[in-house]
TORPA-164368 format. One record per residue (C-alpha): residue number from 1; residue in three letters; x negated, y negated, z negated. Coordinates in Angstrom, 1 decimal, decimal comma. Each point is the difference from the previous one (the first is absolute). Layout:
N
<mifi NUM | tido ALA | u X | v Y | w Z>
...
END
This chain:
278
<mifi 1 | tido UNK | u 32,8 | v -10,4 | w 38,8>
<mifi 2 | tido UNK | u -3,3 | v 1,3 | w 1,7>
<mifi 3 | tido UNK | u -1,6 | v -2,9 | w -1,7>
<mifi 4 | tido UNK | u 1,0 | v 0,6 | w -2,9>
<mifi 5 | tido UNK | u -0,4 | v 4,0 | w 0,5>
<mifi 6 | tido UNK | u -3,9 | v -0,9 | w 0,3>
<mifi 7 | tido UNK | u -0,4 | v -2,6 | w -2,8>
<mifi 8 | tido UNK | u 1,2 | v 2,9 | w -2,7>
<mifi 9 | tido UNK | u -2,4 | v 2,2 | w 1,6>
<mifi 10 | tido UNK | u -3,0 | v -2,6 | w -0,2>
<mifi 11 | tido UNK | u 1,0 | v -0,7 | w -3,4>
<mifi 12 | tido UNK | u 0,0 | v 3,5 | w -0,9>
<mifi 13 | tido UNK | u -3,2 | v 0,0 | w 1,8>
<mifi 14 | tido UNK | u -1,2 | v -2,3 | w -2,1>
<mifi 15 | tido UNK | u 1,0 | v 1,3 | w -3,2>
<mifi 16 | tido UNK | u -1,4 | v 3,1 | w 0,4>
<mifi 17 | tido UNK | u -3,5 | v -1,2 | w 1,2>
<mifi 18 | tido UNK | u 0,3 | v -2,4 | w -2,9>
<mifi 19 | tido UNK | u 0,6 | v 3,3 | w -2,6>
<mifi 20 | tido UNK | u -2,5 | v 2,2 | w 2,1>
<mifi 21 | tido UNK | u -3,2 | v -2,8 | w -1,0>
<mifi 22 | tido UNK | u 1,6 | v -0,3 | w -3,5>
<mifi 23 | tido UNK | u -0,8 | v 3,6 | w -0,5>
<mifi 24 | tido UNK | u -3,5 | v -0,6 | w 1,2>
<mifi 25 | tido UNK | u -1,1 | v -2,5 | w -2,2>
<mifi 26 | tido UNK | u -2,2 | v 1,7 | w -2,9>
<mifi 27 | tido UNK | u -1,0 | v -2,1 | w -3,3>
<mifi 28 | tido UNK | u -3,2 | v 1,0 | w -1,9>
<mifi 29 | tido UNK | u -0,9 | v -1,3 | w -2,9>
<mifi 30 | tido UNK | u -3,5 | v -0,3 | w -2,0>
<mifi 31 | tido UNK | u -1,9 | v -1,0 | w -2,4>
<mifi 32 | tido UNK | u -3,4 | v -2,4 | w 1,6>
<mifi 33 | tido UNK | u -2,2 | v 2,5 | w -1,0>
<mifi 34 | tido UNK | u -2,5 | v 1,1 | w 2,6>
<mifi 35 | tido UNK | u 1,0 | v 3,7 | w 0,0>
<mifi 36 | tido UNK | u 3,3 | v -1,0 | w 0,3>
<mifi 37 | tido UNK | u -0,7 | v -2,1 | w 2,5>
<mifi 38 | tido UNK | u -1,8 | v 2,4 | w 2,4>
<mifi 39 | tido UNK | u 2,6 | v 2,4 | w -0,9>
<mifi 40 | tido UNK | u 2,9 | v -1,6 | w 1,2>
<mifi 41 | tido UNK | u -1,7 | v -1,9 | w 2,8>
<mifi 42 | tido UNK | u -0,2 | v 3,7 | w 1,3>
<mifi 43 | tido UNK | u 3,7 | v 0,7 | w -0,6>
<mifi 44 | tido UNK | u 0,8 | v -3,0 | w 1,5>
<mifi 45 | tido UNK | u -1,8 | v 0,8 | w 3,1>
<mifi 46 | tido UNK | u 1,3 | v 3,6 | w 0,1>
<mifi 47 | tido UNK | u 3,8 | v -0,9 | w -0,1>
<mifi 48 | tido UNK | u -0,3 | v -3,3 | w 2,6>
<mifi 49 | tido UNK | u -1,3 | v 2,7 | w 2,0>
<mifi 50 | tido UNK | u 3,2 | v 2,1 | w -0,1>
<mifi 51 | tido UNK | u 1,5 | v -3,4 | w 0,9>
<mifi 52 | tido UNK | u 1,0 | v -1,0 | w -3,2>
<mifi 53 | tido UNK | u -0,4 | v -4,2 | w -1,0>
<mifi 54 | tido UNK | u -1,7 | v 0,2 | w -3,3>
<mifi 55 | tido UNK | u -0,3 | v -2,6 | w -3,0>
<mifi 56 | tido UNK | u -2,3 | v 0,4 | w -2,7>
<mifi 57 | tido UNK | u -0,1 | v -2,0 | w -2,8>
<mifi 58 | tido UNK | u -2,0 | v -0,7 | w -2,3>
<mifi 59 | tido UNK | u 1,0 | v -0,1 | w -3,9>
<mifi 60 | tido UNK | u -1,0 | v 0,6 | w -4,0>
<mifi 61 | tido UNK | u 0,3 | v 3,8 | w -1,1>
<mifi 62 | tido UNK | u 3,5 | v -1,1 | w -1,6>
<mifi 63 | tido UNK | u 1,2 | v -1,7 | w 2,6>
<mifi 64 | tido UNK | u -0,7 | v 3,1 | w 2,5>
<mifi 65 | tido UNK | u 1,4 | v 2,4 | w -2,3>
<mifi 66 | tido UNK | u 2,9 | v -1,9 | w -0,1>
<mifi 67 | tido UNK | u 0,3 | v -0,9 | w 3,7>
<mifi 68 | tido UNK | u 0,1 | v 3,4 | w 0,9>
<mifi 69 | tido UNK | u 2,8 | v 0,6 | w -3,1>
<mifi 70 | tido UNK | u 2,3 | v -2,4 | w 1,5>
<mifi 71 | tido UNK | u -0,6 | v 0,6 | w 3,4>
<mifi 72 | tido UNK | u -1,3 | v -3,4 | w 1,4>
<mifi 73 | tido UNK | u -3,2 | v 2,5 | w 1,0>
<mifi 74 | tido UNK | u 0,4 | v 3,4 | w 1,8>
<mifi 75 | tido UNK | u -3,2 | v 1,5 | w -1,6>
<mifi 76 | tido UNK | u -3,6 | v -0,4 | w -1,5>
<mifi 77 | tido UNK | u -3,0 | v 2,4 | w 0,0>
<mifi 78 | tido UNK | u -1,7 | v -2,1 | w -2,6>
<mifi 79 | tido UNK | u 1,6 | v 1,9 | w -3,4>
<mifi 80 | tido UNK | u -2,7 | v 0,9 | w -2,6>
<mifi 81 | tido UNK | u 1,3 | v 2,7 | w -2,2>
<mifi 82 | tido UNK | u -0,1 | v 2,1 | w -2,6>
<mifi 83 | tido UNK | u -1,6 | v -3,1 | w -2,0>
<mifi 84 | tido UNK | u -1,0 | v -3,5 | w 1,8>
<mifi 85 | tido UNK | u 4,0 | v -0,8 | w 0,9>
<mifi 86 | tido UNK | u 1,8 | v 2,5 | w -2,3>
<mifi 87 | tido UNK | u 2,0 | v -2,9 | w -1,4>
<mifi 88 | tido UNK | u 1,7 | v -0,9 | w 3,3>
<mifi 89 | tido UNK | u 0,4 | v 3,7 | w 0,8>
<mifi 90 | tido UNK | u 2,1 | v 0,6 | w -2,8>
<mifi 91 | tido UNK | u 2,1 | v -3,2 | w 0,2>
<mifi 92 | tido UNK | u 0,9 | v 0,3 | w 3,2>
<mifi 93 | tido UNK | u -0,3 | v 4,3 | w 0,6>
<mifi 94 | tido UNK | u 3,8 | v 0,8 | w 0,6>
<mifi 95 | tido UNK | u 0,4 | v -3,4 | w 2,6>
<mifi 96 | tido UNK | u -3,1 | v 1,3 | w 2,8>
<mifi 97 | tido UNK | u -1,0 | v 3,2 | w 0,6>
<mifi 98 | tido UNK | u -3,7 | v 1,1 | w 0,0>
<mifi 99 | tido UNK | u -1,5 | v 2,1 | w 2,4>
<mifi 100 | tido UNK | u -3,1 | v 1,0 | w -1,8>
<mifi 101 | tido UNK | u -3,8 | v -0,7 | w 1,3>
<mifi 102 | tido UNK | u -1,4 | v -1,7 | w 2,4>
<mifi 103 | tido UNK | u -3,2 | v 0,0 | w -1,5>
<mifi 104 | tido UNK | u -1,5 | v 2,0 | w -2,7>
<mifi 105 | tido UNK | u -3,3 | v 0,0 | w -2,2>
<mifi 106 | tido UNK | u 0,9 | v -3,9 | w -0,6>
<mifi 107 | tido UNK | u -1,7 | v -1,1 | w -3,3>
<mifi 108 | tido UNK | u 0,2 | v -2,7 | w -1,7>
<mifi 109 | tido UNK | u -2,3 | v -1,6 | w -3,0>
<mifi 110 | tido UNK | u -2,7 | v -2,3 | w -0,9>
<mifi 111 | tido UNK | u -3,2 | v 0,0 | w 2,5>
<mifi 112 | tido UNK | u -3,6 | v -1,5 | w -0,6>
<mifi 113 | tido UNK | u -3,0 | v 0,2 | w 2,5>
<mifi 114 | tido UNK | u -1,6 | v 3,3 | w 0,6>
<mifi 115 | tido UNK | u -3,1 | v -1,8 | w -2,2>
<mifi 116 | tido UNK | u 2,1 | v -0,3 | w -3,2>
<mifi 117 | tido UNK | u -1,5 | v 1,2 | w -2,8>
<mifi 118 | tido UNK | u 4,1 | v 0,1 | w -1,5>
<mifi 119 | tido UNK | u 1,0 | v 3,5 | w 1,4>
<mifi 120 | tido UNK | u 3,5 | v -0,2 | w -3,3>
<mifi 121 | tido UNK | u 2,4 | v -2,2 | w -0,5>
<mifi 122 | tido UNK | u -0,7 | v 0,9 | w -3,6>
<mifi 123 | tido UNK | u -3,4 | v -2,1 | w 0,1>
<mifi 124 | tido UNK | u 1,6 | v -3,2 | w 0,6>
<mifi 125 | tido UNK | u 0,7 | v 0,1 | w -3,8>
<mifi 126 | tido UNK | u -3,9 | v -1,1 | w -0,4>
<mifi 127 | tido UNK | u -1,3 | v -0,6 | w 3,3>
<mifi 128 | tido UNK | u 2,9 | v -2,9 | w 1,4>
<mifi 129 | tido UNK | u -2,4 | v -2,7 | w -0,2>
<mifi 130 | tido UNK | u -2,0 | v 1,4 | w 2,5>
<mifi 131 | tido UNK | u 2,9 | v -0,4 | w 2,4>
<mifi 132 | tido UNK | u 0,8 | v -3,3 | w -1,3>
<mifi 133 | tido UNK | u 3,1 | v 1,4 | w -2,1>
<mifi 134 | tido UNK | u 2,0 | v 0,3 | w 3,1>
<mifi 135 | tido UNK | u 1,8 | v 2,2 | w 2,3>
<mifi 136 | tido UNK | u 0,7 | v -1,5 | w 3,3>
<mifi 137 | tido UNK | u 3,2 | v 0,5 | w 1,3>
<mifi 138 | tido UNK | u 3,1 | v -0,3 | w 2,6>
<mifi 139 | tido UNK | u 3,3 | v -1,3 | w -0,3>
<mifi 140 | tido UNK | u 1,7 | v 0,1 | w -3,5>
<mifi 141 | tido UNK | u 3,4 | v 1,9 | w 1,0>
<mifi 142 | tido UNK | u -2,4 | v 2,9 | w 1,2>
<mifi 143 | tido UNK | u 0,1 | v 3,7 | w -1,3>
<mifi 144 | tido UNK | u -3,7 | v 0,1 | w -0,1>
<mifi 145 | tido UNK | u 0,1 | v -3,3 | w -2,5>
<mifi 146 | tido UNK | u 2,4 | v 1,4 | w -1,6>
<mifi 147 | tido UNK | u -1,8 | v 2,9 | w -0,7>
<mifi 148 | tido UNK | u -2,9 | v -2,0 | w -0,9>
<mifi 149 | tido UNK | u 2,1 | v -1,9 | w -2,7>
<mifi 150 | tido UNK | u 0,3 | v 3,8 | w -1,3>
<mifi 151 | tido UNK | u -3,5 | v 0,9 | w -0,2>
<mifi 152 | tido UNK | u -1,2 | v -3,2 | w -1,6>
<mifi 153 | tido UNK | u 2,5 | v 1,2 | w -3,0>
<mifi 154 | tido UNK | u -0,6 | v 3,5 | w 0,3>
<mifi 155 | tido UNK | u -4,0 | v -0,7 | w -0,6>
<mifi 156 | tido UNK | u -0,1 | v -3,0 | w -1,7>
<mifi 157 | tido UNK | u -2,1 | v -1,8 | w 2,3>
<mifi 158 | tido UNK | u -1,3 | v -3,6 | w -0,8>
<mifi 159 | tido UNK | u 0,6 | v -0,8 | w 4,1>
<mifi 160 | tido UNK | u 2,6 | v -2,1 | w 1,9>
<mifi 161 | tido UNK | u 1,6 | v 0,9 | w 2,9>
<mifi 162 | tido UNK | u -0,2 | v -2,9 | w 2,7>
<mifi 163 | tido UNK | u 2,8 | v -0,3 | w 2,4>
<mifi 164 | tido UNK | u -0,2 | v -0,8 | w 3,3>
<mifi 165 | tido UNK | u 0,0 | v 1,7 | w 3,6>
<mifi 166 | tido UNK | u -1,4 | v 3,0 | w 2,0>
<mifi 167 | tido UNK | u -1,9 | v -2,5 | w 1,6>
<mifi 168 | tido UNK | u -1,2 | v -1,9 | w -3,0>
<mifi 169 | tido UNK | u -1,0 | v 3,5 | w -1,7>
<mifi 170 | tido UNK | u -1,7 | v 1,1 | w 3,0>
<mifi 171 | tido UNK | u -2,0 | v -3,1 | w 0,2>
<mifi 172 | tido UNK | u -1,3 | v -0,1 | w -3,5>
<mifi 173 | tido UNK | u -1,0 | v 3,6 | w 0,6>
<mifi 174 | tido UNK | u -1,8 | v -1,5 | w 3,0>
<mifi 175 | tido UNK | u -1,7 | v -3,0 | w -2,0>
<mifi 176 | tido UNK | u -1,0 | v 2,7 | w -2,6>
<mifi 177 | tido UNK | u -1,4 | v 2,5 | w 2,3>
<mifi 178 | tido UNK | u -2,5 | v -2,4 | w 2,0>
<mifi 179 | tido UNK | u -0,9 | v -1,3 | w -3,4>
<mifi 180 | tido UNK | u -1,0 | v 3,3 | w -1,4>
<mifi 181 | tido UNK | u 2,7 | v -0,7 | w -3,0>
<mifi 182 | tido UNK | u 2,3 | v 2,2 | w -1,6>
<mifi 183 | tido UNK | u 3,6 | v -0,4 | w 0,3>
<mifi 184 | tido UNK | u 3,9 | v 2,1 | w -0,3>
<mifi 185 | tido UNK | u 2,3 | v -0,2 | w 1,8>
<mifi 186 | tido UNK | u 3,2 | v 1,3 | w 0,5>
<mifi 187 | tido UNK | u -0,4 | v 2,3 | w 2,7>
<mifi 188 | tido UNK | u 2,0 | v 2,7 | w 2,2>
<mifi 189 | tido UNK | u -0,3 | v 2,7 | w 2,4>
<mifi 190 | tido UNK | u 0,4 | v -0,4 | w 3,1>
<mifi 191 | tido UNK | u -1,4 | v -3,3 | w 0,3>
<mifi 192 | tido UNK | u -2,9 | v -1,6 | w 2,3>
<mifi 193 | tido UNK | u -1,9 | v -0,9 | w -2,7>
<mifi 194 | tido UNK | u -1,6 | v 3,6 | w -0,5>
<mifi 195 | tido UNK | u -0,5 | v 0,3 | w 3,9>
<mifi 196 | tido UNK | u -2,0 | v -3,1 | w -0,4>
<mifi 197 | tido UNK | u -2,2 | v 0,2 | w -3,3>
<mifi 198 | tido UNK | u -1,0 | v 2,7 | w -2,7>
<mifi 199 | tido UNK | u 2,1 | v 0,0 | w -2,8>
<mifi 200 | tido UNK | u 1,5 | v 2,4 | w -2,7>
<mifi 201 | tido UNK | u 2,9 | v 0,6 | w -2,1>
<mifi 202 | tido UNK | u -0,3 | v -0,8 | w -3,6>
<mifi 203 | tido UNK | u 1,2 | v 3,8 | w -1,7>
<mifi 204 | tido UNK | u 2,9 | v -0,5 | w -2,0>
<mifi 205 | tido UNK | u 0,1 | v 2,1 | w -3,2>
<mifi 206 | tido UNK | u 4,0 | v -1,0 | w -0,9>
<mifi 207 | tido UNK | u 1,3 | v 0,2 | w 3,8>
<mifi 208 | tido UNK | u 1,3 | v -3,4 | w -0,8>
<mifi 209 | tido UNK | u -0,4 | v -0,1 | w 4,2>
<mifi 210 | tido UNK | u 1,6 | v 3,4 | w 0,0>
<mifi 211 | tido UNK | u -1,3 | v 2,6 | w 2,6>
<mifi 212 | tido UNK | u 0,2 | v 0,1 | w 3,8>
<mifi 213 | tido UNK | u 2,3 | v -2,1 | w 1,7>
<mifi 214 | tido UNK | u 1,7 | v 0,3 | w 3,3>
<mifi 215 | tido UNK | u 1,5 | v -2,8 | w 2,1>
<mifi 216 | tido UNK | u 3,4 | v 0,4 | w 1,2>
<mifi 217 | tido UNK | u 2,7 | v -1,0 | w 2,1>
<mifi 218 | tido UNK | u 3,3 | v -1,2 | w -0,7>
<mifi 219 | tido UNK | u 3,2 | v -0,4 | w 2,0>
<mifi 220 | tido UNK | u 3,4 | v -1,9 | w -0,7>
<mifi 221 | tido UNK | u 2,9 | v 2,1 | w -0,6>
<mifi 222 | tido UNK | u 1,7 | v 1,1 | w 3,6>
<mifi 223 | tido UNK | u -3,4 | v -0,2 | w 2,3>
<mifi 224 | tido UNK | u 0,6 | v 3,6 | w 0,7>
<mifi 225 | tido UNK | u 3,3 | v -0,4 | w 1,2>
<mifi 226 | tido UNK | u -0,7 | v -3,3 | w 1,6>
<mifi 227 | tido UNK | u -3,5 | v 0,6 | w 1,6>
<mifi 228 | tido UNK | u -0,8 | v 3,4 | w 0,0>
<mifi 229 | tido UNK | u -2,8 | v 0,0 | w 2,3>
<mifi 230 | tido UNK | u -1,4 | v -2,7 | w -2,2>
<mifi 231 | tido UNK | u 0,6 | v 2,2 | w -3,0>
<mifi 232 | tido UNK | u -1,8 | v 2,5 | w 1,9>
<mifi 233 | tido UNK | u -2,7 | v -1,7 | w 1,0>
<mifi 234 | tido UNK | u 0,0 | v -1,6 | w -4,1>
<mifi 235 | tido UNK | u 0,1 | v 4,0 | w -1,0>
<mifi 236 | tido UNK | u -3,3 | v 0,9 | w 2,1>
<mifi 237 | tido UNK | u -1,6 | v -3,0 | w -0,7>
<mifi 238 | tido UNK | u -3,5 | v 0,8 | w -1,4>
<mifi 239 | tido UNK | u -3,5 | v -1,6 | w -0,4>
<mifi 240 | tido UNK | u -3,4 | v 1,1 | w -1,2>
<mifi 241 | tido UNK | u -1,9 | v -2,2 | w -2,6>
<mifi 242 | tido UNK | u -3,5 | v 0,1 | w 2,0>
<mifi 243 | tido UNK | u 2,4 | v -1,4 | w 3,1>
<mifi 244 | tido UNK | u 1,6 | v -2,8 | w -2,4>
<mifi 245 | tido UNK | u -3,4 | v -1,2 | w -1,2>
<mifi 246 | tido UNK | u -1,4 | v 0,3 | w 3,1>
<mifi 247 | tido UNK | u 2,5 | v -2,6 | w 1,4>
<mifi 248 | tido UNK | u 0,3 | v -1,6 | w -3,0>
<mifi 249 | tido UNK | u -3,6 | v -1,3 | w 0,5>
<mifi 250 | tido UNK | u 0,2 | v -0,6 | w 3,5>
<mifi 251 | tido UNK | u 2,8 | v -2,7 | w -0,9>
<mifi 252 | tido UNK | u -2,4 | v -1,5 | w -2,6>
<mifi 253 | tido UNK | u -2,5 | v -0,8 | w 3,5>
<mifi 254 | tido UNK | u 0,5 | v -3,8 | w 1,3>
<mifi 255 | tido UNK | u 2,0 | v -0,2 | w 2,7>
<mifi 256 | tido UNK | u 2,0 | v 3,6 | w -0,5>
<mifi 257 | tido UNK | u 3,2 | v 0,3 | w 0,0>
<mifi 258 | tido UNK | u 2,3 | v 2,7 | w -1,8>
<mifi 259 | tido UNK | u 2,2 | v 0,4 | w 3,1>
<mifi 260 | tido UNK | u -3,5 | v 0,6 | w 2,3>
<mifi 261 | tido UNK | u -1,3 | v 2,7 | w -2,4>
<mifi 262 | tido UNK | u 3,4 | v 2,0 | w -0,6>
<mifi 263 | tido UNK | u 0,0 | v 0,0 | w 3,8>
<mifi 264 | tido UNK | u -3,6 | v 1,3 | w 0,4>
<mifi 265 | tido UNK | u 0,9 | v 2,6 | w -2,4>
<mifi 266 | tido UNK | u 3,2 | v 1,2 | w 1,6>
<mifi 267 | tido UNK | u -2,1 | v 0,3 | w 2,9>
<mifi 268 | tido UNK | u -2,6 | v 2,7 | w -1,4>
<mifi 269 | tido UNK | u 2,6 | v 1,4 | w -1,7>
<mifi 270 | tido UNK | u 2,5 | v 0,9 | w 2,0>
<mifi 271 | tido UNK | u 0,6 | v 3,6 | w -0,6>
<mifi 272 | tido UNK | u 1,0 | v -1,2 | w -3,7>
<mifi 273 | tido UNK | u 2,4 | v -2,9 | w 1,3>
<mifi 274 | tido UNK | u 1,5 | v 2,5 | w 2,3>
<mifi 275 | tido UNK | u 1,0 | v 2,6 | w -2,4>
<mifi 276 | tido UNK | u 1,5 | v -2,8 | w -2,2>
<mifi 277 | tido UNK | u 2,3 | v -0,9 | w 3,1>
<mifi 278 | tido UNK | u 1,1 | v 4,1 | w 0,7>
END
């Protein structure tokens, strides 16, 4: 009977232990952007430190959206609104809630070197030879392509937009730069690229790019109830663009990891960390 007396406790043991690291484990997702990586590296360090095991993954804008919709992910600080991922927002708005900012003064448009003599989008119309008829840019499912599409329409441009990657786009800027050549590219704020080189915004005259954006972050349905001192922490959660670029270029380095700079920058910033945790 004593034997038996102890085996229902060790089970019950075991259950609850088994429920109590269930309700630790945190999913992020993200787009493989480099904001968005730096940004959630720093999450990720943030809750592990309140003990919590946390997976991010990796995924396409549509696929995040989604994730966090259905609830395979907790959360994602990697939401560009009002503009760059309005179509997911208002797909999936009634299944995730959105918790506003985590970021703001985002931007998002086409870029050329600080040496451009292009300073419109508008002179593309007679000028996109001198850029090879070409705007370099990321993956096609993106709200900045798709945006891109938009303004190509909107001003009639004889250009074509190039898919490809952040990292692609980022080296052709590279290539162009060393070379003295002009180039656009699709281009955001916060992003490494303007910690590393001078560059510039082409103005827009029809907002096809729309006006400041923010990033944001996004959590399933229930988090509140489930994790509340993640949803907390998600609430509080706040980053500074200089900060972001600043890491963002440190990543770029050879030999840098994301995980080493978002702890270096947890580190000097503690005082912020800590009044995310309160």
């Amino acid at each position: 009977m004593r034997v038996r007396t102890v085996t229902v406790l060790l089970c019950l043991a075991l259950s609850q232990s088994a429920a109590e690291a269930a309700t630790k484990q945190v999913r992020l997702a993200y787009v493989e952007w480099a904001d968005a990586v730096a940004a959630t590296t720093i999450l990720k360090q943030v809750l592990e430190e309140k003990g919590y095991t946390v997976k991010a993954v990796p995924l396409a804008a549509a696929a995040m959206w989604q994730a966090v919709a259905t609830g395979d992910a907790d959360a994602s600080v990697a939401a560009w609104l009002p503009v760059t991922q309005a179509a997911y927002y208002e797909k999936l708005k009634d299944r995730l809630d959105l918790l506003g900012p985590n970021v703001t003064g985002a931007k998002i448009g086409w870029v050329v070197p600080a040496f451009s003599p292009l300073t419109s989008i508008e002179d593309l119309k007679t000028r996109a030879a001198e850029v090879d008829g070409k705007v370099i840019g990321i993956d096609p499912g993106a709200g900045v392509m798709k945006s891109s599409e938009a303004a190509i329409k909107a001003y009639g441009l004889p250009v074509k937009l190039v898919d490809g990657s952040d990292a692609t786009m980022t080296s052709a800027l590279k290539n162009a730069i060393r070379q003295k050549k002009d180039i656009v590219v699709t281009g955001w704020t916060p992003h490494w690229m303007f910690a590393r080189y001078e560059l510039k915004y082409l103005t827009d005259p029809k907002k096809t790019f729309g006006e400041d954006e923010s990033v944001n972050t996004i959590v399933r349905k229930g988090l509140k109830e489930d994790l509340p001192e993640v949803y907390a922490i998600l609430e509080k959660f706040k980053l500074g663009i200089k900060d972001e670029e600043a890491m963002m270029a440190q990543n770029e380095e050879r030999g840098v990891k994301p995980d080493q700079t978002a702890a270096k920058w947890i580190a000097e910033n503690r005082a912020t960390v800590d009044s995310w945790l309160k």
